[in-house]
TIFITOR-364191 format. One record per residue (C-alpha): x, y, z. Coordinates in steps of 0.001 Angstrom, whole numbers, padded with zeros to 6 digits, always signed. Layout:
XYZ...
***
This chain:
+093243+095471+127488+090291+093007+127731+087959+096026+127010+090002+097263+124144+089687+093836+122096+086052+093722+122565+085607+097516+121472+087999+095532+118287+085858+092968+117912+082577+094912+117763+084510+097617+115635+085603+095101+112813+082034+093796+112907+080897+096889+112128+082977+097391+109392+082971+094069+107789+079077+094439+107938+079581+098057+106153+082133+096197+103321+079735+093572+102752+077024+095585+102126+078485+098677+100399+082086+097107+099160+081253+097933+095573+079761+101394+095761+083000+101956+097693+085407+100899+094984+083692+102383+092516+084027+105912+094321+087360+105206+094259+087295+105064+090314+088019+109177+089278+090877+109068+092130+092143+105430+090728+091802+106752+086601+093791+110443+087586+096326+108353+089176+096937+105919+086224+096096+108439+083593+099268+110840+085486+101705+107735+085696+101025+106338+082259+100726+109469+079810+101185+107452+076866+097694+105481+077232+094174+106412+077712+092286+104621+079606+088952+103229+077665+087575+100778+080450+087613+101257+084437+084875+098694+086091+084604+095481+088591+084163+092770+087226+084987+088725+087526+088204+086633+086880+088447+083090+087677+084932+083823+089239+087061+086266+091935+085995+089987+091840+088662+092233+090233+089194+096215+089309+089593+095576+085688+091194+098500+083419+091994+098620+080064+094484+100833+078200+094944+101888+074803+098362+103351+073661+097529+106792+072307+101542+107963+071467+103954+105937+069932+106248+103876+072784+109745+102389+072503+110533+099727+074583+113981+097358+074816+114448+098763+071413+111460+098056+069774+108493+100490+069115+105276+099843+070045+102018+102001+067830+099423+103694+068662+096061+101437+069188+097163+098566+070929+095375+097924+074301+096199+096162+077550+094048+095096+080270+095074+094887+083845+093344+093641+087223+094063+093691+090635+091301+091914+093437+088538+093933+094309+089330+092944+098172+093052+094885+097571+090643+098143+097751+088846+096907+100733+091477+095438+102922+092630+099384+103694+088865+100118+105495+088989+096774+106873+092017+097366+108594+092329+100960+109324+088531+101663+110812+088519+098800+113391+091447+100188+115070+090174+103826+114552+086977+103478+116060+088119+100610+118884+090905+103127+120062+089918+104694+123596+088235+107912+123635+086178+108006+119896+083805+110548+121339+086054+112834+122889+088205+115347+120978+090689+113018+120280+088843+110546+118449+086670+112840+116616+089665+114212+115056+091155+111079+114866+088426+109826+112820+088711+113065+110685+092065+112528+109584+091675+108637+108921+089225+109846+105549+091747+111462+103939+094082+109070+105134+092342+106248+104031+092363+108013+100518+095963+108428+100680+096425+104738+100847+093839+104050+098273+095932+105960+096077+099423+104502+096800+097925+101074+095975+095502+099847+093442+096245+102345+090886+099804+102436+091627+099180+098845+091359+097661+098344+087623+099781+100896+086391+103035+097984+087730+100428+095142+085817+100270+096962+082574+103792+097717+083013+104683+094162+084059+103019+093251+080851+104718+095397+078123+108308+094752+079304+107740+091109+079900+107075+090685+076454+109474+093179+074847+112061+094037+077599+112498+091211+080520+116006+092432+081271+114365+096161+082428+111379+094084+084529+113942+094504+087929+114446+098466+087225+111055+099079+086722+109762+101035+090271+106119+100786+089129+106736+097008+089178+108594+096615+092226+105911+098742+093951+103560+096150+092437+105212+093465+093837+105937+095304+097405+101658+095817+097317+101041+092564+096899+103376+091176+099297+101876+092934+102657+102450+096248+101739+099168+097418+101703+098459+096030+104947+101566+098003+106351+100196+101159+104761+096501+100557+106086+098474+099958+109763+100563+102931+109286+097365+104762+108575+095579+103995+112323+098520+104306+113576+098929+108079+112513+095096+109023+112791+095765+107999+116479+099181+109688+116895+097566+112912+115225+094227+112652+117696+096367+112669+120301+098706+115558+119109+095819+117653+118022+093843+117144+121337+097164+117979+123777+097843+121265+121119
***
């Protein structure tokens, strides 16, 4: 056990030193997987702006919006043209590596079978969870936004919202855990198959 929290330790300051010095090129890889996402759940706006950037001097994923079809909403109708800008932290996209790799790579056995392929399947993991969360994420901000203002009875029945809100209250650390967690069950399936 002692061993295994050392091989943690020395994994997570691995990582962290990875994050710090590549966080942003990171995230921004993440952008065309982020914009498909949003662009899929929210058909009715284009996206015109997808960067980091600063808010309240904290670093954020900043995207903007513009309706490009007609919307109604709690019975009024929104036109064409009107933008919306949503923002989620920048450390939301890096919790998932920050989580998922230390446990990966601490995990007993990386250079056998079993944790080569468990270190495989955490990438595409890894991109799974980066997909569930900050774009699923901005598209519950933008629609947190428009029925605040013009529906709050629908903001409960929303699931892009509630998702939001599940995210942002440990969610995305359950997902980044539930991502180790299967790399490691699968290295160990794959390696006794």
């Amino acid at each position: 056990m002692r061993s295994l929290i050392l091989r943690l330790i020395a994994a997570y300051v691995v990582v962290v030193t990875g994050v710090l010095w590549g966080g942003d090129s990171y995230v921004r890889s993440m952008f065309p997987g982020y914009a498909a996402v949003i662009e899929r759940l929210l058909p009715e706006w284009r996206i015109t702006n997808l960067n980091l950037d600063r808010l309240n001097q904290e670093p954020v994923i900043r995207v903007t919006v513009r309706l490009v079809e007609a919307l109604a909403v709690g019975g009024q109708r929104l036109p064409p043209g009107g933008e919306i800008t949503a923002s989620t932290l920048k450390g939301h996209a890096l919790q998932h590596p920050l989580v998922l790799y230390p446990i990966v790579l601490a995990w007993p056995g990386l250079w056998r079978r079993a944790g080569l392929i468990r270190l495989g399947i955490s990438v595409p993991l890894l991109l799974a969870v980066e997909g569930l969360d900050v774009p699923l994420v901005l598209v519950g901000s933008v629609e947190d936004l428009v029925l605040a203002n013009l529906a709050p009875d629908q903001l409960n029945h929303s699931l892009s919202v509630r998702w939001m809100h599940t995210m942002n209250g440990g969610g995305r650390l359950a997902l980044a855990l539930a991502a180790a967690w299967a790399s490691i069950a699968f290295g160990r399936w794959a390696d006794v198959a």
